[in-house]
C-alpha positions as CSV (number, residue, x, y, z in Angstrom):
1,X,4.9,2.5,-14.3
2,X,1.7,0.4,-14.3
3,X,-1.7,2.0,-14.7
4,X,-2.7,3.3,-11.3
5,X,-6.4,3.0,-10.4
6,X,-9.1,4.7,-8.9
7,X,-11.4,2.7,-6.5
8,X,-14.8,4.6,-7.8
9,X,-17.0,2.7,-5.5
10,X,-14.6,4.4,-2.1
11,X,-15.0,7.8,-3.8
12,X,-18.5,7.9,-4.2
13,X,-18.9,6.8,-0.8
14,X,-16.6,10.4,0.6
15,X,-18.7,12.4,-2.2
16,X,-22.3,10.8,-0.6
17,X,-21.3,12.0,2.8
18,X,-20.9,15.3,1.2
19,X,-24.2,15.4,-0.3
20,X,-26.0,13.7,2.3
21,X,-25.4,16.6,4.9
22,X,-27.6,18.8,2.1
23,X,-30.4,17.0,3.6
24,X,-29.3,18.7,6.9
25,X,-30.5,21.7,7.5
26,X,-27.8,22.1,10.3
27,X,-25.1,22.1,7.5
28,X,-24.2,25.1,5.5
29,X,-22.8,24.0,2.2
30,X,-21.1,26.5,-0.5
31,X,-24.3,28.1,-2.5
32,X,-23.1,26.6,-5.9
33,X,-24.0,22.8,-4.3
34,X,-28.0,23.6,-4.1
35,X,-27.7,24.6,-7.6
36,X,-28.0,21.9,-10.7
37,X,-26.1,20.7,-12.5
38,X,-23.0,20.2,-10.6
39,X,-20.5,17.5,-12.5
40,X,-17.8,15.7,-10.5
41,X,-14.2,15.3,-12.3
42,X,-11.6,13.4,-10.5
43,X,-8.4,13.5,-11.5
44,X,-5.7,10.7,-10.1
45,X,-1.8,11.1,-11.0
46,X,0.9,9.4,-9.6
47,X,1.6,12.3,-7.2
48,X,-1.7,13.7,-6.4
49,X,-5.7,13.5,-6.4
50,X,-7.9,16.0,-7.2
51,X,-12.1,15.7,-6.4
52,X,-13.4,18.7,-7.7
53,X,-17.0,19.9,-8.0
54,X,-17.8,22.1,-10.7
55,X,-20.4,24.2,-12.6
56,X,-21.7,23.0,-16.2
57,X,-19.6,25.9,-17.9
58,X,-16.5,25.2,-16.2
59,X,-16.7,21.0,-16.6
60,X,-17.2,21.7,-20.3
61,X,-14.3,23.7,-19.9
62,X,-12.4,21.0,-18.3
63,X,-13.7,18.3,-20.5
64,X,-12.0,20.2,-23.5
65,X,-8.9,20.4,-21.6
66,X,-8.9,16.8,-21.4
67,X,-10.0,16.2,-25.2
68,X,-7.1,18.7,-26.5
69,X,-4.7,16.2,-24.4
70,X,-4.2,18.3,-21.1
71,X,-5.3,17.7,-17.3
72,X,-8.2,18.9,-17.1
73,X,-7.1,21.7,-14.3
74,X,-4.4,23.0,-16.2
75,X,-1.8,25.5,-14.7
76,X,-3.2,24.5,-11.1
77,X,-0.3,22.2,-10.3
78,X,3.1,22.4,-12.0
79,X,4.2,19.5,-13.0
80,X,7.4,18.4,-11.2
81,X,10.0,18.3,-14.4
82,X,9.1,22.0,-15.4
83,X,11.1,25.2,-14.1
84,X,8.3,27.6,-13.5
85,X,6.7,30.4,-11.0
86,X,3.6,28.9,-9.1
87,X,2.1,31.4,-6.9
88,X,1.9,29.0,-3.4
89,X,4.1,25.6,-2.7
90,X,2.2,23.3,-0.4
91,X,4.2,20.9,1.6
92,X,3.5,18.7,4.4
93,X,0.3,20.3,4.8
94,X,-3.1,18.8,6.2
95,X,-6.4,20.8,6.0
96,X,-5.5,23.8,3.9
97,X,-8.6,26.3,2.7
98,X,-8.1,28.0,-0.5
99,X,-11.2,30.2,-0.9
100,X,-11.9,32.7,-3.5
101,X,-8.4,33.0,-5.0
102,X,-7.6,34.1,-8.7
103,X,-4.2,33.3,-9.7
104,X,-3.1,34.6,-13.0
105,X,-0.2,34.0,-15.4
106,X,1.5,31.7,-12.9
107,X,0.7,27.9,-11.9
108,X,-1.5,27.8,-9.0
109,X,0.7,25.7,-6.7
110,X,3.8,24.2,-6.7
111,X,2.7,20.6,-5.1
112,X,5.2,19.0,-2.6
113,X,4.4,15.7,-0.6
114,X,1.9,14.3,2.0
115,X,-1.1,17.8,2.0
116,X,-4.2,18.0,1.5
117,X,-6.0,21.1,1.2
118,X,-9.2,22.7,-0.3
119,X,-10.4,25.0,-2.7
120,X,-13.2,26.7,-3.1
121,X,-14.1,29.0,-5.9
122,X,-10.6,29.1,-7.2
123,X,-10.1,31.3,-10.5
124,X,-6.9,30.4,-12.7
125,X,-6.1,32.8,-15.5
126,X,-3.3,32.1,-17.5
127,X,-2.2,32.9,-21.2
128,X,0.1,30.2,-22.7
129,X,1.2,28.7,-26.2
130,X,-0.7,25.8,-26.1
131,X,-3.7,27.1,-25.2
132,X,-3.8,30.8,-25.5
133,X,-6.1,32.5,-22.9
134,X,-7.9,30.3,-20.6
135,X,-9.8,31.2,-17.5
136,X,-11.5,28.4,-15.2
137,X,-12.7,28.4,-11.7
138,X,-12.8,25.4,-9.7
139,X,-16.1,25.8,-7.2
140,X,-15.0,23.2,-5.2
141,X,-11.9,20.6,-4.7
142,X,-10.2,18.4,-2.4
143,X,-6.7,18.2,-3.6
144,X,-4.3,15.3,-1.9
145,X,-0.8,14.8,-2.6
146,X,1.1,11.5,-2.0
147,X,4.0,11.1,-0.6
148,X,5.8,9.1,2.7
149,X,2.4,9.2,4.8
150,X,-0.4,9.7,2.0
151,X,-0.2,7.0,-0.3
152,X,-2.2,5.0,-2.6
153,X,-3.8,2.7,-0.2
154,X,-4.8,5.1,2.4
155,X,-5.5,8.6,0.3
156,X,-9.2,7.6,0.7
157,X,-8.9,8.2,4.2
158,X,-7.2,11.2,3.9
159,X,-10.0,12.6,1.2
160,X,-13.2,11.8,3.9
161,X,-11.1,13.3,6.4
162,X,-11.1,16.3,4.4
163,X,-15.0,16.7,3.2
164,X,-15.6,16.0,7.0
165,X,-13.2,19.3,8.1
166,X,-14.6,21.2,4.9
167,X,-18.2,20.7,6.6
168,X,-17.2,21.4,10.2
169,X,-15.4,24.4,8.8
170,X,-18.6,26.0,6.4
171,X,-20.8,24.7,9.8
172,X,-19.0,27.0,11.6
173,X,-19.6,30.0,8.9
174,X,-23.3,29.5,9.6
């Protein structure tokens, strides 16, 4: 399979209408967003995208995920060749809200085709032989699964469409 690509310059566009609508006043954004540092990871496969915003503690805790050779969210989606218990399978869902969720000694979801959904302060806990006991919490994501409508091409759409129903839905917790 060739290398698949992320077109940075499209993402950053979807994560500057996020963090334009600080600027207004109207908009009420999860509390962890006014507070610095936040650190974007994004995280393309060939079956799903993840945007996620996160704390300093839990992007080093990603980055070291990454450097030990693992996804950086791991236990959040099982991989597709694996027989294991996830705690929620997603399929064929648009506009999901995952908020304040801990998950523990399971993989977060079980990832079928064409949903997008968010999370918001989502806690995995999981203790495993390769990595013995991690805990991470993902203050914010937009995670979008491909499959016979969500593609490579079009995802982008799919993930501004998102941040814009994550706004309208925290606008309406005001």
């Amino acid at each position: 399979m060739s290398q698949i690509e992320l077109n940075q310059n499209r993402v950053n566009e979807i994560i500057n209408i996020l963090f334009s609508s600080i600027l207004d006043k109207e908009k009420k954004l999860p509390n962890f967003i006014y507070k610095s540092p936040i650190v974007t990871v994004g995280f393309l496969t060939d079956s799903y995208f993840i945007l996620s915003f996160l704390d300093k503690e839990n992007a080093e805790k990603s980055k070291l995920f990454r450097e030990k050779g693992f996804n950086p969210f791991p236990f959040l989606i099982k991989p597709k060749n694996i027989s294991a218990k996830s705690i929620v399978s997603v399929d064929h869902a648009i506009d999901g809200h995952f908020q304040n969720t801990k998950f523990i000694n399971a993989y977060s979801f079980d990832l079928g085709k064409d949903s997008t959904f968010i999370l918001q302060n989502h806690t995995v806990r999981v203790e495993s032989k390769e990595l013995g006991r991690i805990e991470y919490i993902i203050n914010l994501a937009y995670v979008i699964s491909f499959g016979d409508n969500i593609n490579f091409v079009n995802f982008y759409d799919y993930l501004e469409n998102l941040v814009f129903y994550s706004m309208n839905l925290w606008g309406s917790q005001a």
